[in-house]
N, C-alpha and C positions, 0 to 999 in steps of 0.2 A: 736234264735234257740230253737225249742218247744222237748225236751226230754222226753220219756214216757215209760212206761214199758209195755202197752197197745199197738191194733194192729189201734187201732184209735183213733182219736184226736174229742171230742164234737164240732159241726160247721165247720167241717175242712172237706177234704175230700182229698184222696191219687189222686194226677195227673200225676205223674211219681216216678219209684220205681227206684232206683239206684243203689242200691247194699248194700254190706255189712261196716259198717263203724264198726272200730275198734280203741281201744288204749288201751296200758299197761305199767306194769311198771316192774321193778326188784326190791324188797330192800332186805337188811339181817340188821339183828338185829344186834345190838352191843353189847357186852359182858360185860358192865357193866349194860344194862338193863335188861339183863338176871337174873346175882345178884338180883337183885330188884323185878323181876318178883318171883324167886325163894322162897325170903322174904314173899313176899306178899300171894305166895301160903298155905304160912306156917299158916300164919293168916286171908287168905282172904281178897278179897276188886279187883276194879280194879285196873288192871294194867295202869296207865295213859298213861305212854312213847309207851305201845303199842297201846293204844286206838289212840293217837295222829299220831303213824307212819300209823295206814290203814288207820286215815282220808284224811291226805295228801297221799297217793299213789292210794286213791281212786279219789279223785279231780283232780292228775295228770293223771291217766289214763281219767278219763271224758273228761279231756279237749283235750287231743289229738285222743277220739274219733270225738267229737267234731270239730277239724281241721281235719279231714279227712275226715267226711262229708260235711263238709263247702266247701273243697277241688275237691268234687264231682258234687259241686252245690247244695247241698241240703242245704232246711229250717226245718227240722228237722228228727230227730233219732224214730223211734218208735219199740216198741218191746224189748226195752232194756235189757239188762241182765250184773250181775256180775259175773267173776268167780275167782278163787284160785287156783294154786297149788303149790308146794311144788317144786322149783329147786334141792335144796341140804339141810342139815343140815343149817340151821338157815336163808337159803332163800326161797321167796318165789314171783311169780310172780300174780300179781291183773291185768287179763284182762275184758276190760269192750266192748263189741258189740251189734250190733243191724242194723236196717234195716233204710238206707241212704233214704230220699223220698221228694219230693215238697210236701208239702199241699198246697191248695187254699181254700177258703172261699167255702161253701156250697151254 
């Protein structure tokens, strides 16, 4: 599966356009990395536990864009895009979309 945040693939070329392929995720923080992060504010530095929570919720959401275009028939996603928002106090939903498509060889 060829993933791109671009509207084309070098050597490729779009043969059929599919639709929108999507996936996301829910998390909320935990209260004791909060403490931590609060710490850390005081003196600076990353926040590790949060860097580590969007790596993983960013990979989770890829990948079930990923099975939904798979799901459509496509060989890959182009156009990709990340986004964020804010559920409630200390949640926050990572949606990841873009455009389902066949490439073929040029």
């Amino acid at each position: 599966m060829i993933i791109v945040t671009t509207a084309d693939v070098k050597g490729k070329r779009v043969v059929k356009v599919l639709g929108l392929a999507k996936g996301n995720t829910v998390r909320a923080r935990h209260v004791g990395q909060d403490v931590v992060a609060f710490l850390k504010n005081l003196v600076g530095g990353e926040v590790g536990n949060y860097t580590k929570l969007l790596a993983e919720s960013r990979e989770q959401a890829l990948d079930r864009m990923i099975s939904d275009a798979q799901s459509q028939g496509a060989n890959a996603v182009i156009m990709v895009r990340f986004q964020t928002s804010m559920i409630m106090a200390g949640t926050a939903e990572l949606l990841v979309y873009g455009t389902a498509v066949v490439l073929a060889d040029e």
